[in-house]
Every structure is written in C-alpha cells, then in structure tokens.
C-alpha positions in Angstrom: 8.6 53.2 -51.9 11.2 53.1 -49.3 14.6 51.7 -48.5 13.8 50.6 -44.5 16.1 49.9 -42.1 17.2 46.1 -41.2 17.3 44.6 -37.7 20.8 43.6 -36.7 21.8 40.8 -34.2 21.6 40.6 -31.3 18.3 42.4 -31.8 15.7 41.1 -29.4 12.5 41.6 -32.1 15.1 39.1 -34.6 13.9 36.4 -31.8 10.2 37.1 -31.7 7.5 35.4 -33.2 5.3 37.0 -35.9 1.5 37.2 -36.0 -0.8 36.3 -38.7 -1.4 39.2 -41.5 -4.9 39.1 -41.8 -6.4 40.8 -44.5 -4.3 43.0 -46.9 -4.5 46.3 -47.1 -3.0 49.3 -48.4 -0.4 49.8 -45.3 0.3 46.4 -46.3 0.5 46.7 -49.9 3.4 50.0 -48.9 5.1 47.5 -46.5 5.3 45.0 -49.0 6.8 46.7 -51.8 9.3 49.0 -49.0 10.4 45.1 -48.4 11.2 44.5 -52.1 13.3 47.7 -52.2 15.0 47.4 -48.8 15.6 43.8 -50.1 17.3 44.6 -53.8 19.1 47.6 -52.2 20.8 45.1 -49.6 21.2 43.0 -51.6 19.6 39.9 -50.5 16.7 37.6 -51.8 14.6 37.4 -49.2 13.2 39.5 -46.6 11.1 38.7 -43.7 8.8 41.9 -42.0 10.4 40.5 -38.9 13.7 41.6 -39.8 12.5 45.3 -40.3 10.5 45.2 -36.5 7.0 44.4 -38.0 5.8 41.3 -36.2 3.6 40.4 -39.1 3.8 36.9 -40.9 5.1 38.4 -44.4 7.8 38.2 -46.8 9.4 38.7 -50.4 11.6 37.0 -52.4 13.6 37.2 -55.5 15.4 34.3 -56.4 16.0 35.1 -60.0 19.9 35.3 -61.1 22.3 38.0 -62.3 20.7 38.9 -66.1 17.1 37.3 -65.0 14.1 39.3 -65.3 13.1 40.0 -61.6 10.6 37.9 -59.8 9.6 39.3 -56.8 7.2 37.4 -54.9 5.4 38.6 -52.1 4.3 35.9 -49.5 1.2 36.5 -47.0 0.5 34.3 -43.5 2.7 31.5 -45.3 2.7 27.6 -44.0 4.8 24.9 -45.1 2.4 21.8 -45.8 5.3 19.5 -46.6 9.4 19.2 -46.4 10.9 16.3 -48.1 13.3 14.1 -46.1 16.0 14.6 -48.5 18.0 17.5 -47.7 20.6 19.6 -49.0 23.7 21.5 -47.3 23.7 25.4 -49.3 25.7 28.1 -47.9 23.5 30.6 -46.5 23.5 34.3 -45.1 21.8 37.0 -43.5 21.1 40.4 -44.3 20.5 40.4 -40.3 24.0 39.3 -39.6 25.6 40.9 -42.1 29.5 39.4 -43.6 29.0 35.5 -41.7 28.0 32.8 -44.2 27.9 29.4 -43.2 26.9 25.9 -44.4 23.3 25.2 -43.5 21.4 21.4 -43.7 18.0 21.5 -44.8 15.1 19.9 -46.8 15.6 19.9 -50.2 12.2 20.1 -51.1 9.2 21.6 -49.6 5.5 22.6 -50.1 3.9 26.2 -49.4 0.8 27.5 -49.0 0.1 31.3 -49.1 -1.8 34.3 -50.1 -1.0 37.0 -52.3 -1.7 40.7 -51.8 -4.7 40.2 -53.6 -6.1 37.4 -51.1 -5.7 34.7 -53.8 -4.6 31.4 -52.3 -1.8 29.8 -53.6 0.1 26.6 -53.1 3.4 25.7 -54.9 6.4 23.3 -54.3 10.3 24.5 -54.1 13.5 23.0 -54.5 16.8 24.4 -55.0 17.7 28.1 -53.8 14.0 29.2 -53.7 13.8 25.9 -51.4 16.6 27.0 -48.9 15.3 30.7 -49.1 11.8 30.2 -48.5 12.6 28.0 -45.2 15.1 30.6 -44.0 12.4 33.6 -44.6 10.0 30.9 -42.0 12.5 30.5 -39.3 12.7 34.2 -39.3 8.1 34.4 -39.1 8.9 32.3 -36.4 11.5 33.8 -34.1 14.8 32.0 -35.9 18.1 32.8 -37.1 19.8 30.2 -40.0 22.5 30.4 -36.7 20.3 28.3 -35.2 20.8 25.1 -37.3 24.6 25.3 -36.5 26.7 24.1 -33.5 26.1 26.0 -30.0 29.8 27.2 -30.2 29.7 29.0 -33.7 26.3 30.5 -32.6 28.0 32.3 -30.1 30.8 33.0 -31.8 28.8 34.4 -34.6 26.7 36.6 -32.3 29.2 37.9 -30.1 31.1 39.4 -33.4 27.2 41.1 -34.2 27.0 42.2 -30.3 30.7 43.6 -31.3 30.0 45.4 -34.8 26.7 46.8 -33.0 29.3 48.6 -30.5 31.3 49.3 -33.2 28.8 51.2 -34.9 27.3 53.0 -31.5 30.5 54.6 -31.2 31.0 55.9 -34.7 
C-alpha cells in the first residue's frame, strides 16, 4: 500500500467526469486499498479516485467513529437509485479543499447500487453521515465539489483562498 497524493482546488481533473470501472482487477484492487490509506492518513471518510487524478468511477469510505472497528467500504461504478425528499443540512468538508467547512443541504436518505472488488452486486440504503458522505463521494464521480451546493459568492470566495494556498505552497 501507499499514501497518494490528493488533488487540490482549483485543480482542473477535481471538475472532470469519471468513467465507468469496468471489471476489477489487480491495478484496481492496489488503487483501491492506496485510497483507503491515503484516506485514514488524511484523515477523511471518503475518498473519490477522482480526487487522486484517476478518472475512474470508484471510491472508499469509512464512516465508523472514534473507538469503532473500521469499516472500510470500497464502492465500484456506483449509482444512486433513490434520494428521499427529506433532506438534512450537515457540515461537510473536503480533503480537496483542505481547512473550509460549510453547511451543506441534502437528501437525508438515499439508495445505492454497486459492485464490490469482487464483482458482487450490491444495493443498500443510507441515512445519516454515511448518507451525506456517499452523495459527496458522487458529486465528486461526477465532476462536483460540495462548493457547489452553496451560494455563487462563497464559491468564489472559497476557491480563490485554494487558488491562494496553491501559490502559497509553489513558492515554499
């Protein structure tokens, strides 16, 4: 295994669209588990292949609390089947924009479909954390930041401190 490194904003890939997996194979199985490293070492629980410049539709979570066993799942060419209409505000981050958390609406509940490593087809309803988590690992399969639910001005606010920090670190 291996700690990767994570795409920062204003990173163009961060916007991009990833494809479909496919079938898994080793490579994949490597990716998968660099993903769960790069993810506990962040720390974060959740991390999309996007975020690490592989345009592939995969990612890993860990929702389990301080003291919990671990439960890292790994997520192949995931769908969402179903969102309820209820939603929920949750503050939410990024390990792409690193130090910015804001208050995010979203469904409250909502219905996945996925394969496992093995190819095994699974489907299974969230709520809660694992709810908010899984739909911010999607935006990012699909080209969006959490930014992007909030008000045009704190968007750019938000990325012009990340187009800042970037220069920040260019020069150190």
């Amino acid at each position: 295994m291996a700690l990767r490194p994570i795409l920062i904003l204003p990173d163009p890939r961060l916007r991009k669209a990833a494809e479909p997996v496919g079938a898994a194979d080793a490579g994949l199985r490597r990716l998968a588990e660099d993903m769960l490293e790069t993810m506990y070492e962040a720390p974060g629980i959740g991390l999309a292949a996007t975020q690490l410049g592989i345009m592939k539709r995969l990612f890993v979570m860990d929702c389990t609390g301080e003291g919990e066993t671990p439960a890292p799942t790994v997520f192949v060419d995931p769908e969402l089947v179903w969102a309820s209409e209820e939603e929920v505000v949750s503050e939410e981050g990024c390990l792409s924009i690193p130090e910015v958390y804001e208050n995010v609406s979203r469904p409250a509940r909502v219905r996945l479909r996925w394969r496992d490593l093995d190819g095994a087809r699974h489907e299974a309803e969230f709520r809660d954390r694992p709810a908010v988590c899984v739909q911010h690992e999607l935006d990012h399969l699909d080209g969006r930041l959490f930014i992007d639910h909030l008000s045009a001005i704190k968007r750019r606010m938000i990325t012009n401190r990340m187009k800042k920090l970037k220069r920040e670190k260019e020069r150190a």
